[in-house]
C-alpha positions in Angstrom: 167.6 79.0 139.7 163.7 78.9 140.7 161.8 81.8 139.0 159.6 84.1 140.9 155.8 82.9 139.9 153.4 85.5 140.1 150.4 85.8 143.1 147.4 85.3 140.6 145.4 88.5 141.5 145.4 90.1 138.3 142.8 92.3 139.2 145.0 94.1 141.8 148.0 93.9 139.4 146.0 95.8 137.0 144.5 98.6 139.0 148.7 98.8 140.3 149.9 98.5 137.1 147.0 101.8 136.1 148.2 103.9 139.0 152.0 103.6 137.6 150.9 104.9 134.4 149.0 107.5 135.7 151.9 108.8 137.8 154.7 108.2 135.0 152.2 110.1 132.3 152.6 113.6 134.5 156.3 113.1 136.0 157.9 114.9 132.9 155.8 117.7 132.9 156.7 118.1 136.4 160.6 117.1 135.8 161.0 119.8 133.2 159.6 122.7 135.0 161.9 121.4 138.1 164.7 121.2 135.8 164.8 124.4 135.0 166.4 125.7 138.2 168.3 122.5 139.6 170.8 120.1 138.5 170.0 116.7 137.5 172.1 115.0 140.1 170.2 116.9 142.9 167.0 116.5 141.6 167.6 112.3 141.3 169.4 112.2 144.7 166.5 114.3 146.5 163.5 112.1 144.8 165.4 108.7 146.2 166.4 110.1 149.4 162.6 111.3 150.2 161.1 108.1 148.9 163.6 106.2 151.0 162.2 108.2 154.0 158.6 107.9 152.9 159.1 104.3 153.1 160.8 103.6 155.8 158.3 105.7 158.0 155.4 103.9 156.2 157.0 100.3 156.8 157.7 101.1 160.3 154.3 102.0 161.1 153.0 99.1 159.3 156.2 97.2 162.0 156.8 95.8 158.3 160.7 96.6 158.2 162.5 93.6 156.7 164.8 91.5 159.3 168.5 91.9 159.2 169.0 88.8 158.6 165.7 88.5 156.0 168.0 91.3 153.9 171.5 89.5 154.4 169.9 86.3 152.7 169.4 88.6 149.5 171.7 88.1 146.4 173.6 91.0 146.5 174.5 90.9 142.6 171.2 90.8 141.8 170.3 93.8 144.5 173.2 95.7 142.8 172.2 95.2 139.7 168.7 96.9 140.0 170.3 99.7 142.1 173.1 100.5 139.4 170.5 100.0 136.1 167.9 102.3 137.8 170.4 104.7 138.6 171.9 105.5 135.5 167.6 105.2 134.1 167.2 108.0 136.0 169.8 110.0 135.1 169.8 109.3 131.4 166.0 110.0 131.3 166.6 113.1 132.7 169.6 114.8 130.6 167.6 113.8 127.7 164.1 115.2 128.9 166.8 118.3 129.1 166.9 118.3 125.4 164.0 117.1 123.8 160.3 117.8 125.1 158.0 115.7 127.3 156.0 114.0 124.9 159.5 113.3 122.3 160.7 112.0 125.8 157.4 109.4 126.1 157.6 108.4 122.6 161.0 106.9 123.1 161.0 105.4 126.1 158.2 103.3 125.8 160.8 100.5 124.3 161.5 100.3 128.0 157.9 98.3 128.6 158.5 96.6 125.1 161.7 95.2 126.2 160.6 94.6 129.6 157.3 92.5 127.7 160.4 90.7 125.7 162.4 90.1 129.0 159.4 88.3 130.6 158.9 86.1 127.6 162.7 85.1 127.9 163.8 85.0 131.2 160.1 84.4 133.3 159.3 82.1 129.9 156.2 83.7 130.1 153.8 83.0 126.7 151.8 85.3 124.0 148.9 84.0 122.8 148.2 84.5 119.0 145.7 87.0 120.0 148.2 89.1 122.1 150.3 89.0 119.5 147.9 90.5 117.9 147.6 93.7 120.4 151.1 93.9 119.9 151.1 94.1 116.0 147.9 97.0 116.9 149.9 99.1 119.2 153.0 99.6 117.3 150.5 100.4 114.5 149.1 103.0 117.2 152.3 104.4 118.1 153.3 104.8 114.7 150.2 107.0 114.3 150.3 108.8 117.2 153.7 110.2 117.3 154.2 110.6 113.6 154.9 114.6 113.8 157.0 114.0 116.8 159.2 111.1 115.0 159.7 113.2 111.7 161.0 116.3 114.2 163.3 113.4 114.9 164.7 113.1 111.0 164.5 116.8 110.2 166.0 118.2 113.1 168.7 116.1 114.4 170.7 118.8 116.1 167.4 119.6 118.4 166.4 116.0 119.6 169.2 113.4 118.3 171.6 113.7 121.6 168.7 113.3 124.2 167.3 110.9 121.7 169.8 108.7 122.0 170.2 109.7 126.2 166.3 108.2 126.7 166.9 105.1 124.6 169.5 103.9 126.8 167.7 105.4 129.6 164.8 102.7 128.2 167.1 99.8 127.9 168.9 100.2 131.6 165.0 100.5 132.7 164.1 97.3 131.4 167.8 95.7 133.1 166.3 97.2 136.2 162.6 96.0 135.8 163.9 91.8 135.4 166.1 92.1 138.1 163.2 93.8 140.8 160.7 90.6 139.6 163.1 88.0 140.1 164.2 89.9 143.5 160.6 89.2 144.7 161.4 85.5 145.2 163.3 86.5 148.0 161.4 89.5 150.2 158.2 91.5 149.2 158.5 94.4 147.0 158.3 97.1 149.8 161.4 96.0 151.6 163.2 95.8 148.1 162.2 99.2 147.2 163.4 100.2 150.3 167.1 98.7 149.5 166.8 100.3 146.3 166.4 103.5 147.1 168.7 103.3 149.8 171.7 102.3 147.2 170.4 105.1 145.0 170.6 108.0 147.0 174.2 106.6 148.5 174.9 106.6 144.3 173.9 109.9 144.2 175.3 111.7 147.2 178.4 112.4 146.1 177.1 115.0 142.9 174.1 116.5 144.7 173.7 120.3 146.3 171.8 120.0 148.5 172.0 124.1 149.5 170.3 124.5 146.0 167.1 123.1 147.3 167.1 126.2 149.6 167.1 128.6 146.7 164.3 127.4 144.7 161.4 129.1 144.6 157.8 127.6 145.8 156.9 126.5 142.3 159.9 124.6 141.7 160.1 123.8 145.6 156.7 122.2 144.8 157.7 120.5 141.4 160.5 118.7 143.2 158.5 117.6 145.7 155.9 116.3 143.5 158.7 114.2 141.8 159.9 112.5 144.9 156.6 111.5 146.4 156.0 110.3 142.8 158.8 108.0 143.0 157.3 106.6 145.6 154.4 106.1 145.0 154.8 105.0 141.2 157.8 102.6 141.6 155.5 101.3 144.5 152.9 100.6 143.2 155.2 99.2 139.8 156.6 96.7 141.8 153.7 95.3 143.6 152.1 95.2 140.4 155.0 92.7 139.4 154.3 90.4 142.5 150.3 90.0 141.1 150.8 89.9 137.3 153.3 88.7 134.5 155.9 91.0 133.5 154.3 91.2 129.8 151.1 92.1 130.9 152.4 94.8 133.2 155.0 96.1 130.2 151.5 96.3 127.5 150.1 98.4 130.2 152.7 100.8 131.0 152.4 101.7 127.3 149.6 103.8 127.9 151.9 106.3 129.8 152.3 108.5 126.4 148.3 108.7 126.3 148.2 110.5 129.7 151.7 112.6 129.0 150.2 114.0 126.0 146.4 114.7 128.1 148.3 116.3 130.9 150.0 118.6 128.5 147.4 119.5 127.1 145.8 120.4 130.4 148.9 122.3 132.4 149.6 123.9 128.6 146.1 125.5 128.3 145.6 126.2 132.4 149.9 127.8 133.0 150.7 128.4 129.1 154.1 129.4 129.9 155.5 126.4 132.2 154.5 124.1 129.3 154.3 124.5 125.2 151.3 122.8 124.1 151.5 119.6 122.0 149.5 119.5 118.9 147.7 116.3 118.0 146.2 115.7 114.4 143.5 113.5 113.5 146.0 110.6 112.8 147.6 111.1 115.9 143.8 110.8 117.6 143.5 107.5 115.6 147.1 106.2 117.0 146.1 107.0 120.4 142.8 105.1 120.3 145.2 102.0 118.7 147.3 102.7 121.7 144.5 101.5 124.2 143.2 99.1 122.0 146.6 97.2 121.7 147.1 97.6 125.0 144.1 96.4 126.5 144.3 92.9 124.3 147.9 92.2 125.0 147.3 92.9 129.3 143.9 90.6 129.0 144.3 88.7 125.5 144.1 85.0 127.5 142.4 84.3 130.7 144.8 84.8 133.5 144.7 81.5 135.8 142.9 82.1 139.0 145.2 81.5 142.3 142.6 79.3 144.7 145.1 79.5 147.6 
């Protein structure tokens, strides 16, 4: 099977690959206010059915729609594979952002990116250089800092976080499923058009266990919340998988680490501006110290060996 080799324009998968994490760092801020007045089934099956229709009204002005026939030559395992895997993400992450906080929520799945970083070294047989390795060895020493309160909340109250705990780590691993599957889908069709499959299958997924007559109900704050979370999908998972068409899947997965950095900032933010939609997340000086590891390590594993230039 012939793997799907990356463009060479690391430049443009980096800024991609910083939009994503910008836009993954607010989404459960805005997920757990939304939550609070609508199902998770609804809330998942509006966000793919409005980034399905973003898209296709974006591709068709662009006269970008993929070709019948371009869509028929795609391996359907494969396709379903990402559809199903992101799916049950979605809906894992959510039921456990139910139970557990924003940040707790952050902390654990970032093994999505590390297993996604491990994927890409397996199945893509992309390499580490000592130097990465390095980063790597630095930003599990960062995480370790940062969320140190957060993980002992995990020890000494079990009954509070250990069920959505467990929800978000397999939410992480079916992420990562999902994340191998959309690279290698690129040696087929551009990442639009398989985004657009994607959230097509999705929101057929969904359909069956949303209300949509709730959406009528909610009231302009939460109407607004939910609507922030769909264009996010769009726009995030966009700009993810174009990122994946530029850059190695390891690079990409070292940046997406930084998504806690900007969760914990935006809490901070929304916590001191609307008090009351959002408890505030306190952050010692250790915590400051893993943080700063965080970008550290991330930054040397994403640029730790010069990328080759594409001259094409």
């Amino acid at each position: 099977m012939q793997l799907h080799q990356t463009s060479g324009r690391w430049r443009l998968g980096l800024a991609l690959s910083l939009i994503t994490v910008f836009l993954w760092g607010i989404l459960p801020i805005a997920l757990t206010v939304t939550l609070q007045a609508l199902d998770v089934y609804t809330v998942t099956w509006f966000r793919f059915l409005l980034s399905f229709t973003v898209l296709v009204i974006y591709l068709a002005a662009r006269q970008q729609l993929p070709a019948p026939q371009k869509l028929r030559s795609m391996p359907l395992g494969l396709l379903a594979i990402a559809i199903i895997f992101l799916a049950i993400n979605y809906l894992l992450f959510q039921q456990g952002l139910i139970q557990t906080s924003p940040a707790n929520a952050q902390v654990l799945v970032q093994l999505a990116p590390v297993l996604l970083g491990l994927g890409g070294l397996v199945v893509f047989k992309e390499r580490y250089t000592l130097r990465q390795w390095a980063g790597v060895a630095v930003l599990t020493s960062g995480f370790s800092l940062f969320f140190h309160e957060k993980l002992r909340n995990l020890i000494t109250n079990p009954t509070q976080y250990l069920a959505g705990s467990g929800l978000i780590v397999i939410a992480a691993a079916t992420w990562a499923v999902y994340a191998l599957a959309q690279k290698q889908l690129l040696h087929k069709l551009p990442s639009a058009s398989i985004m657009l499959m994607i959230y097509a299958g999705c929101t057929l997924v969904f359909s069956p266990f949303a209300a949509p007559k709730q959406i009528l109900t909610l009231s302009h704050l939460h109407l607004g919340m939910l609507l922030f979370c769909a264009l996010n999908t769009a726009l995030a998972y966009g700009a993810f998988a174009e990122s994946l068409e530029h850059w190695e899947a390891s690079r990409v997965s070292a940046m997406l680490a930084l998504t806690p950095v900007v969760t914990l900032m935006s809490i901070w933010v929304v916590s001191f501006l609307a008090p009351n939609l959002i408890p505030p997340e306190r952050l010692t000086i250790l915590g400051l110290m893993g943080a700063i590891l965080v970008v550290c390590g991330s930054i040397t594993i994403a640029l730790g060996k010069r990328p080759k230039v594409n001259l094409a």
